[in-house]
LOMAR-969026 format. One record per residue (C-alpha): residue in one letter; x, z, y. Coordinates in steps of 0.5 Angstrom, whole numbers, plus 500, padded with zeros to 3 digits. Each point is the difference from the previous one (the first is absolute). Layout:
(romar 'A', (X, Z, Y));
...
//
This chain:
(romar 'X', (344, 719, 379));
(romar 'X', (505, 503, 495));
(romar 'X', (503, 495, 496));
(romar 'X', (504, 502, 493));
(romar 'X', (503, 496, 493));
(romar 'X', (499, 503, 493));
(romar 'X', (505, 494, 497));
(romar 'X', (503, 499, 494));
(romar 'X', (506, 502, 504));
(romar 'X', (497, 507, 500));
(romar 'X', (505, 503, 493));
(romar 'X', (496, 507, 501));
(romar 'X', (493, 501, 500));
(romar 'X', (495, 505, 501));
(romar 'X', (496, 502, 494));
(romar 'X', (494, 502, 504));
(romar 'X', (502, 493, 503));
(romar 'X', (499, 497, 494));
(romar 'X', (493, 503, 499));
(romar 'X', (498, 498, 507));
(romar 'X', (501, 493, 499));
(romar 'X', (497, 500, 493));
(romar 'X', (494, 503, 504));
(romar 'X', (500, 495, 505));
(romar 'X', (500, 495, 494));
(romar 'X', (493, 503, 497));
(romar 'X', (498, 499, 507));
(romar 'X', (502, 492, 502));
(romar 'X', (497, 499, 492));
(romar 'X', (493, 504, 502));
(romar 'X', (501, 495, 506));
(romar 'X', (501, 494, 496));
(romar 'X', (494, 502, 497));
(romar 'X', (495, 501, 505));
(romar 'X', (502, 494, 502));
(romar 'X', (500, 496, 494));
(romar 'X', (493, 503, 500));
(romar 'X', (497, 497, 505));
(romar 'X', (504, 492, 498));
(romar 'X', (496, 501, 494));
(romar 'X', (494, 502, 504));
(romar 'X', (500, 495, 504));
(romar 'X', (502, 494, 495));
(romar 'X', (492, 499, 500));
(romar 'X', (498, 499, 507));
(romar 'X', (502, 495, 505));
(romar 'X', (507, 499, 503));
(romar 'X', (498, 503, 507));
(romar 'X', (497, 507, 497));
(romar 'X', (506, 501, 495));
(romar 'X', (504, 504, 506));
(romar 'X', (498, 507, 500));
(romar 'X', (496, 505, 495));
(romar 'X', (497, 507, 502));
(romar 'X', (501, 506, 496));
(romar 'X', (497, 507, 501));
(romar 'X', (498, 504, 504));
(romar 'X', (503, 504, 496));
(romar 'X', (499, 506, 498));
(romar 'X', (505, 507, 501));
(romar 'X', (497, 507, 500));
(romar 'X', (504, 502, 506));
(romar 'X', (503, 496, 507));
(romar 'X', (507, 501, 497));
(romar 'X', (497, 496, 493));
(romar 'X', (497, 495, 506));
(romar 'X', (507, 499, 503));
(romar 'X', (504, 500, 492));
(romar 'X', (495, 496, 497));
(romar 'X', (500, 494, 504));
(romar 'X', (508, 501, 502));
(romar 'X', (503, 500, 492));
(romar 'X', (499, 493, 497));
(romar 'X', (504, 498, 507));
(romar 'X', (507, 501, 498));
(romar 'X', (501, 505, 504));
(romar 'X', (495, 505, 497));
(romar 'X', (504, 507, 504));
(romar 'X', (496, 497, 507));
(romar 'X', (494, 502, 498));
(romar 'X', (502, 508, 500));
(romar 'X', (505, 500, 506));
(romar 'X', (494, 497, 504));
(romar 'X', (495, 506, 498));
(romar 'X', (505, 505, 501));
(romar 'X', (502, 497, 507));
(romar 'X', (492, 500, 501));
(romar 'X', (499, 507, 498));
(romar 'X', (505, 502, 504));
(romar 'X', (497, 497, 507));
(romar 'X', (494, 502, 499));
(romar 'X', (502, 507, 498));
(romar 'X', (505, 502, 505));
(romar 'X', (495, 496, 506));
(romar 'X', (500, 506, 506));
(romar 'X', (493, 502, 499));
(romar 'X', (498, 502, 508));
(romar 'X', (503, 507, 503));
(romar 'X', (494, 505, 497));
(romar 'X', (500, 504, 506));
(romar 'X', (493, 501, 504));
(romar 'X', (501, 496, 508));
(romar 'X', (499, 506, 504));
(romar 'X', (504, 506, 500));
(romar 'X', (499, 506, 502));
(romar 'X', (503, 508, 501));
(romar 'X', (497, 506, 502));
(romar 'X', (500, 502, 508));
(romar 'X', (501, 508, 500));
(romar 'X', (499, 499, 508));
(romar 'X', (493, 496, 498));
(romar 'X', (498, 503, 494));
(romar 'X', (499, 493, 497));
(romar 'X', (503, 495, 496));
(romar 'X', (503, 495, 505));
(romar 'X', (502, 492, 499));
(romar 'X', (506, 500, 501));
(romar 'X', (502, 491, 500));
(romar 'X', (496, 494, 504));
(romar 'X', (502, 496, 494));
(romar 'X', (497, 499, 493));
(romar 'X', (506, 500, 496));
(romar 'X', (504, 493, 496));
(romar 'X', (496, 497, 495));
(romar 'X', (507, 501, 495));
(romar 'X', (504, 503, 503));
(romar 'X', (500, 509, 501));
(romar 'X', (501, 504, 506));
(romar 'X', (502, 506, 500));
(romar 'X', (494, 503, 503));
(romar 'X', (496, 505, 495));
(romar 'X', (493, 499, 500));
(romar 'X', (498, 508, 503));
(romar 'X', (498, 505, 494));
(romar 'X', (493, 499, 497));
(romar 'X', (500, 493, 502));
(romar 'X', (498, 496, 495));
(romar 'X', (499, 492, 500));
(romar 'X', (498, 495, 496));
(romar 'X', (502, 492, 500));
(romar 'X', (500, 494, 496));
(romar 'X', (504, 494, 500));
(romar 'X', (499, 493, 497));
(romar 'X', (505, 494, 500));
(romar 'X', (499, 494, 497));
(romar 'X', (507, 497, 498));
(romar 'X', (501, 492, 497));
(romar 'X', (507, 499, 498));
(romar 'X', (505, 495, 502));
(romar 'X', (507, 499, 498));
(romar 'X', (504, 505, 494));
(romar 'X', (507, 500, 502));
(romar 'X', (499, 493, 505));
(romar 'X', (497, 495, 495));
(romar 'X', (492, 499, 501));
(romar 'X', (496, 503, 494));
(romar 'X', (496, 493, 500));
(romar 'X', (507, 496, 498));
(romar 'X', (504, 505, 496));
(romar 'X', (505, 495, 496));
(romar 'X', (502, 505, 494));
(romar 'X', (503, 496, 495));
(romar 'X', (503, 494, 500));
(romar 'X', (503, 495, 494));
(romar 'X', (506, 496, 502));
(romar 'X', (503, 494, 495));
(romar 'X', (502, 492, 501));
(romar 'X', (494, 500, 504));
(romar 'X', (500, 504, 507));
(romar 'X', (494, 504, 497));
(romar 'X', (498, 500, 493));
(romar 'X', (494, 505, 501));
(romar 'X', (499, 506, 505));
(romar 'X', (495, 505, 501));
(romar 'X', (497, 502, 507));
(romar 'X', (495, 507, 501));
(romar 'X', (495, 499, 504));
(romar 'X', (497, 508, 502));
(romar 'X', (494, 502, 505));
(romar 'X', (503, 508, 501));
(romar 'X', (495, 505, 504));
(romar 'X', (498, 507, 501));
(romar 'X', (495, 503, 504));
(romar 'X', (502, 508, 502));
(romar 'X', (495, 506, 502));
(romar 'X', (503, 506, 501));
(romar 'X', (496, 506, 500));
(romar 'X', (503, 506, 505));
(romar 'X', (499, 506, 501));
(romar 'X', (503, 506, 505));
(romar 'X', (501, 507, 502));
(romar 'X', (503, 504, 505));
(romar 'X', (503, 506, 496));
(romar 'X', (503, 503, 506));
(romar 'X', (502, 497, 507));
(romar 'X', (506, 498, 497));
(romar 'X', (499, 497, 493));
(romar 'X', (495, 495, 498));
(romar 'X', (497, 498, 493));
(romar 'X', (498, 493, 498));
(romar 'X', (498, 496, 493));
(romar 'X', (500, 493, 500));
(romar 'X', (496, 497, 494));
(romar 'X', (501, 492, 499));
(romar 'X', (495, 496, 497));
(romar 'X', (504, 494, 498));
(romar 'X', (497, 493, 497));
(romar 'X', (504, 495, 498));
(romar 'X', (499, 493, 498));
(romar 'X', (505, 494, 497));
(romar 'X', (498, 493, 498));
(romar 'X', (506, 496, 498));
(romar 'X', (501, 493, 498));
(romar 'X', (506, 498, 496));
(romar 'X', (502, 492, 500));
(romar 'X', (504, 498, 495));
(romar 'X', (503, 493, 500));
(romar 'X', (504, 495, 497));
(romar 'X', (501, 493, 503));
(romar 'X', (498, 495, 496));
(romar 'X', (496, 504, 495));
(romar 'X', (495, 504, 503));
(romar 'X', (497, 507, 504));
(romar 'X', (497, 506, 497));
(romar 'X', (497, 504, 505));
(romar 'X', (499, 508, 497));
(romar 'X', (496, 504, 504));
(romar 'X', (498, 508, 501));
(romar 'X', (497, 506, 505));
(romar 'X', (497, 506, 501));
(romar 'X', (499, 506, 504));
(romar 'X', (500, 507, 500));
(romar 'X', (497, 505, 503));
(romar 'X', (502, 507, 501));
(romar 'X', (504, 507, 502));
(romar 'X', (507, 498, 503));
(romar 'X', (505, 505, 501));
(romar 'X', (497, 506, 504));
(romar 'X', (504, 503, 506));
(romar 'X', (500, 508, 502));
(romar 'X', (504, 500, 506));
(romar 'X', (503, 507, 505));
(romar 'X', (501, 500, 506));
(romar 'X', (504, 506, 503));
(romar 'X', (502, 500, 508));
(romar 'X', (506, 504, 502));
(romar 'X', (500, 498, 507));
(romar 'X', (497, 499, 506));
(romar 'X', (500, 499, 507));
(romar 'X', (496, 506, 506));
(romar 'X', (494, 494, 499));
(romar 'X', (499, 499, 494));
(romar 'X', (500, 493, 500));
(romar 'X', (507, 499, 498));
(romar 'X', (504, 502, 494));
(romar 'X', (503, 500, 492));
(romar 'X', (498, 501, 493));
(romar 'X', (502, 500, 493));
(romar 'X', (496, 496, 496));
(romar 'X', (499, 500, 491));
(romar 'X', (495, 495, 498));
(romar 'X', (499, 500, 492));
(romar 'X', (499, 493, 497));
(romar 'X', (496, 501, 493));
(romar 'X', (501, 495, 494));
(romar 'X', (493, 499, 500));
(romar 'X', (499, 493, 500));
(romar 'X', (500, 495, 494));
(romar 'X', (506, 498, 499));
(romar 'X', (499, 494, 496));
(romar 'X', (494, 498, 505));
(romar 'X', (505, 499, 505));
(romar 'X', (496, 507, 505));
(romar 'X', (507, 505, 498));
(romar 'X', (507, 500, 498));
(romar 'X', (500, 506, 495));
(romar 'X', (504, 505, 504));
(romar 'X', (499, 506, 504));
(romar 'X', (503, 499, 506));
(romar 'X', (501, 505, 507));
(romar 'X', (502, 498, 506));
(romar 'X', (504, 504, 505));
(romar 'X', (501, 499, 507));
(romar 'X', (499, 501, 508));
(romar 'X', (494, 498, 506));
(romar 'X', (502, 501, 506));
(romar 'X', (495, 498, 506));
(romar 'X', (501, 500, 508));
(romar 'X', (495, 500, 504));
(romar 'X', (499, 498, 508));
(romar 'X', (494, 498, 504));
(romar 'X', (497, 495, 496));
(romar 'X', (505, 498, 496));
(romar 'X', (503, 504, 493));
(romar 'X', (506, 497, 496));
(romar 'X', (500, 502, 493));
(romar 'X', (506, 499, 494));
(romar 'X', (500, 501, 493));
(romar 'X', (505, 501, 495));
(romar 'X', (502, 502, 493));
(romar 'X', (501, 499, 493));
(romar 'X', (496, 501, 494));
(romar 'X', (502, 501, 493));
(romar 'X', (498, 497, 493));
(romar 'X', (499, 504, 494));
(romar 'X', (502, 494, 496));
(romar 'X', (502, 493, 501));
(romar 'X', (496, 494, 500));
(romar 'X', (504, 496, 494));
(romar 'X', (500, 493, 503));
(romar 'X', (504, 494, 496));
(romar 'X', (500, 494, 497));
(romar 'X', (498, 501, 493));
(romar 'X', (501, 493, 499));
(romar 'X', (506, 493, 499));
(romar 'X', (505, 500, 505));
(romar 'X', (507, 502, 503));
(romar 'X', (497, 506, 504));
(romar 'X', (497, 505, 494));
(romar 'X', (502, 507, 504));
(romar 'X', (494, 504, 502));
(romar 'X', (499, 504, 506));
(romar 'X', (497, 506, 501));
(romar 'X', (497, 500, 506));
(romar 'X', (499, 509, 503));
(romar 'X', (499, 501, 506));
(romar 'X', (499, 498, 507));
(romar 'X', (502, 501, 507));
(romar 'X', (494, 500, 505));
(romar 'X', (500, 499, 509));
(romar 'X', (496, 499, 505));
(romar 'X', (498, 501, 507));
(romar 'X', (493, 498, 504));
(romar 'X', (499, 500, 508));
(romar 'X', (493, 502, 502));
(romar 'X', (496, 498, 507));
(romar 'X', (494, 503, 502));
(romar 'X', (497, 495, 503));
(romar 'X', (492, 503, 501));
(romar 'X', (499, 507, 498));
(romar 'X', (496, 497, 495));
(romar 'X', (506, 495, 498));
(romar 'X', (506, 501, 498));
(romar 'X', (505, 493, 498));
(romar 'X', (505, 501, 495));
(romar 'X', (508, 497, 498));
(romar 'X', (502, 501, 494));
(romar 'X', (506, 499, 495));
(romar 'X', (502, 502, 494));
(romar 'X', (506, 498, 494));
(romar 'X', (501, 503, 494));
(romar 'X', (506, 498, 495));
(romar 'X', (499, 501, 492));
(romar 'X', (507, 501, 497));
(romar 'X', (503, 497, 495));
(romar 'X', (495, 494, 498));
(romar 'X', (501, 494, 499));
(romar 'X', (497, 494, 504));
(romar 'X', (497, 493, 496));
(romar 'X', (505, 494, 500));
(romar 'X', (501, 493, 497));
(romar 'X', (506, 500, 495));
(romar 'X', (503, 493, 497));
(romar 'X', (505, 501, 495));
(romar 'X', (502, 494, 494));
(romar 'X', (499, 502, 493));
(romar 'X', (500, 497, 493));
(romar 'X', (494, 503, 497));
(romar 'X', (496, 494, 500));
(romar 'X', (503, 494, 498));
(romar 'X', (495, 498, 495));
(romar 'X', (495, 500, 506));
(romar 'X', (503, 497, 505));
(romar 'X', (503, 505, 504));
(romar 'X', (506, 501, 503));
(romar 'X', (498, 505, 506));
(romar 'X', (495, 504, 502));
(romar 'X', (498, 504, 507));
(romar 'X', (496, 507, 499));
(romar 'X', (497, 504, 506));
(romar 'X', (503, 506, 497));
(romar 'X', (502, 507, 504));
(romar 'X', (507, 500, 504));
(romar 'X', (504, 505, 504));
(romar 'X', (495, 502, 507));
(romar 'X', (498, 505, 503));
(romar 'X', (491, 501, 501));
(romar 'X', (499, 501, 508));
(romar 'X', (494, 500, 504));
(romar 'X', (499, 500, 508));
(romar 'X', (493, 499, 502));
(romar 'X', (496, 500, 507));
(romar 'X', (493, 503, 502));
(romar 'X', (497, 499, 506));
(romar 'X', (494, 505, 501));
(romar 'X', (495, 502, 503));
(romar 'X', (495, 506, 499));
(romar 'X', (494, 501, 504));
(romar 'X', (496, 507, 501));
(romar 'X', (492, 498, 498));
(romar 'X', (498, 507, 502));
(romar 'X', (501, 508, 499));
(romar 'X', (506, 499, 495));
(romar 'X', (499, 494, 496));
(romar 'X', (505, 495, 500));
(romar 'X', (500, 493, 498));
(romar 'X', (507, 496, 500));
(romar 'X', (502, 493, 499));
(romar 'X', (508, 498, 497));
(romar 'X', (503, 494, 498));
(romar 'X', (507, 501, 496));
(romar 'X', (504, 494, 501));
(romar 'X', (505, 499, 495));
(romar 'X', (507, 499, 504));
(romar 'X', (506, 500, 494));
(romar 'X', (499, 501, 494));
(romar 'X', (503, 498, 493));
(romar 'X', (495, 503, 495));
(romar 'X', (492, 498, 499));
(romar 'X', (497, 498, 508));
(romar 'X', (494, 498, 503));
(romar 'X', (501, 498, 507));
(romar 'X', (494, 504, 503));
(romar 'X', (497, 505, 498));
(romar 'X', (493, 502, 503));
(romar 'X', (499, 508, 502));
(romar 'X', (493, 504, 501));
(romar 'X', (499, 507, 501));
(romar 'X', (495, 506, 501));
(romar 'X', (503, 506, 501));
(romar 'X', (495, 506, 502));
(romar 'X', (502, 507, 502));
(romar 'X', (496, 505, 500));
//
């Protein structure tokens, strides 16, 4: 916790400073209110059903409108948009599966045919170098279901973001109750253009579902409970992704490629499926094959078009904003083929969004509401951080005859200082033809 004082010993005050604590004001008198409110509300009814009164749900044309319309009477009116920022950034730069067909194949002039040339059928997530052979097309779908957790550590069905302090401990705080999840179906198609260069569009199909519950408390008075939700279904961002391999070994089973994947803002931005910028990445595969075993790495760096504006927006000492632009992405996997109808994957991968900030709770001393009781306040508000991600996914893909494949992941969150769900269930089809 970040504890700062804004006295009367401060002779030079910021005029935006000034705004701030008015704007802070506007909202702890909004808060008096709803409070009041339920007092009075409650004055006809026995002593033991004067505790809490329900407001809502309420409505909002949008998720960003669900996550600002239940957040702003809470003293820390910001919160609700920096959440639907870090939501929408979780959901849109989530890997989506390697788009790559599992069998790969080159023409053998010897033969006069196309020949496989990997005993294995390819990592969930991460690419190999291996090009799928020209004229190779495939087909694939991927379906994750994600719950999530914790945003920058703290439980999303406890989130305290606004507390007032005076004479006594807590005069009246706020907490933020929310169930985050998203359901993914990622459409894949690929070809082969030549022996060495491959084609892949991924088309997400994202729904995304907020319910949120705020509590608003004041000791001794009485609770107001503020609830909205709602759903969202439709385009994410859609990704075209090319592979070029310049490297390979006699056998073909080992090699390098150069790899451009293209990420259109075609996801809703204020429904939480996009983050409104056009982004490419731009990075290296390298795969290494021997008898049963196959070890691949990734690694690269993908550029936005704009930032994604991340700030507070609300009371506080820290009014900066970040501009979030730009992530850097690595990952390796290790595959076993343990049947020639089976194949085991390991997989780890990391990616790092560059100059974000991360959620934390801020305490400074302040003047602005004597009148109210107030001497102090702690905010969840956007410090100084980094977004890190590190994930698992233990795997396993199963050949269900000709070139079908069925597949089995689990993505196991490891570190990760953004929006989280633990585990992340993983099934796919993949169909070459």
């Amino acid at each position: 916790m970040t504890r700062l004082s804004r006295g009367m010993g401060n002779s030079v005050r910021r005029p935006n400073c000034l705004l701030q604590e008015f704007s802070m004001l506007r909202c702890r008198l909004v808060f008096h209110c709803i409070i009041s409110l339920v007092v009075l509300l409650g004055d006809s009814l026995p002593a033991d059903a004067q505790q809490t009164t329900v407001f809502g749900p309420i409505s909002a044309d949008s998720l960003t409108g669900v996550l600002r319309e239940v957040t702003v009477p809470s003293g820390n009116p910001g919160i609700g948009d920096v959440i639907s920022v870090l939501t929408g950034l979780e959901v849109a730069t989530a890997p989506l599966g390697s788009p790559s067909g599992g069998f790969v194949y080159s023409y053998d002039e010897g033969v006069g045919a196309p020949l496989r040339r990997s005993s294995t059928f390819g990592p969930q997530f991460v690419e190999r170098a291996l090009t799928t052979g020209r004229g190779t097309t495939s087909f694939g779908l991927n379906v994750f279901n994600a719950t999530y957790d914790t945003l920058s550590g703290y439980p999303l069905d406890n989130l305290r973001v606004a507390t007032f302090r005076g004479p006594q401990p807590v005069i009246s705080s706020s907490t933020l109750s929310m169930r985050l999840r998203s359901m993914t179906a990622a459409l894949f198609g690929s070809v082969g253009v030549t022996d060495s260069f491959d084609v892949a569009v991924a088309v997400p199909i994202v729904r995304v579902g907020v319910n949120a519950r705020m509590v608003q408390e004041e000791p001794g008075v009485g609770t107001a409970v503020l609830l909205s939700d709602g759903f969202s279904t439709g385009l994410g961002d859609i990704a075209v992704v090319g592979k070029y391999r310049f490297w390979r070994n006699r056998d073909e089973r080992s090699g390098l490629a150069a790899l451009v994947t293209l990420r259109m803002p075609t996801g809703n931005e204020d429904d939480l499926r996009g983050i409104g910028a056009w982004r490419t990445m731009v990075g290296l595969a390298a795969s290494a094959e021997l008898g049963r075993l196959a070890v691949h790495a990734n690694g690269g760096y993908e550029f936005w078009s704009e930032s994604v504006t991340l700030s507070n927006n609300q009371p506080g000492p820290f009014d900066e904003v970040w501009g979030l632009a730009d992530q850097v992405q690595y990952g390796g996997a290790v595959e076993v083929e343990v049947h020639p109808t089976i194949t085991f994957t390991v997989e780890a991968m990391g990616r790092l969004v560059r100059d974000s900030g991360r959620l934390d709770t801020v305490s400074f001393d302040t003047e602005l509401s004597p009148e109210l009781g107030v001497d102090g306040v702690d905010l969840l508000q956007v410090t100084s951080g980094h977004l890190r991600k590190f994930i698992l996914v233990p795997g396993v893909k199963w050949n269900l005859g000709g070139n079908r494949l069925l597949s089995f992941g689990l993505r196991m969150a490891q570190a990760d200082t953004g929006l989280r769900d633990t585990l992340t269930p993983l099934v796919g089809f993949n169909w070459t033809l």
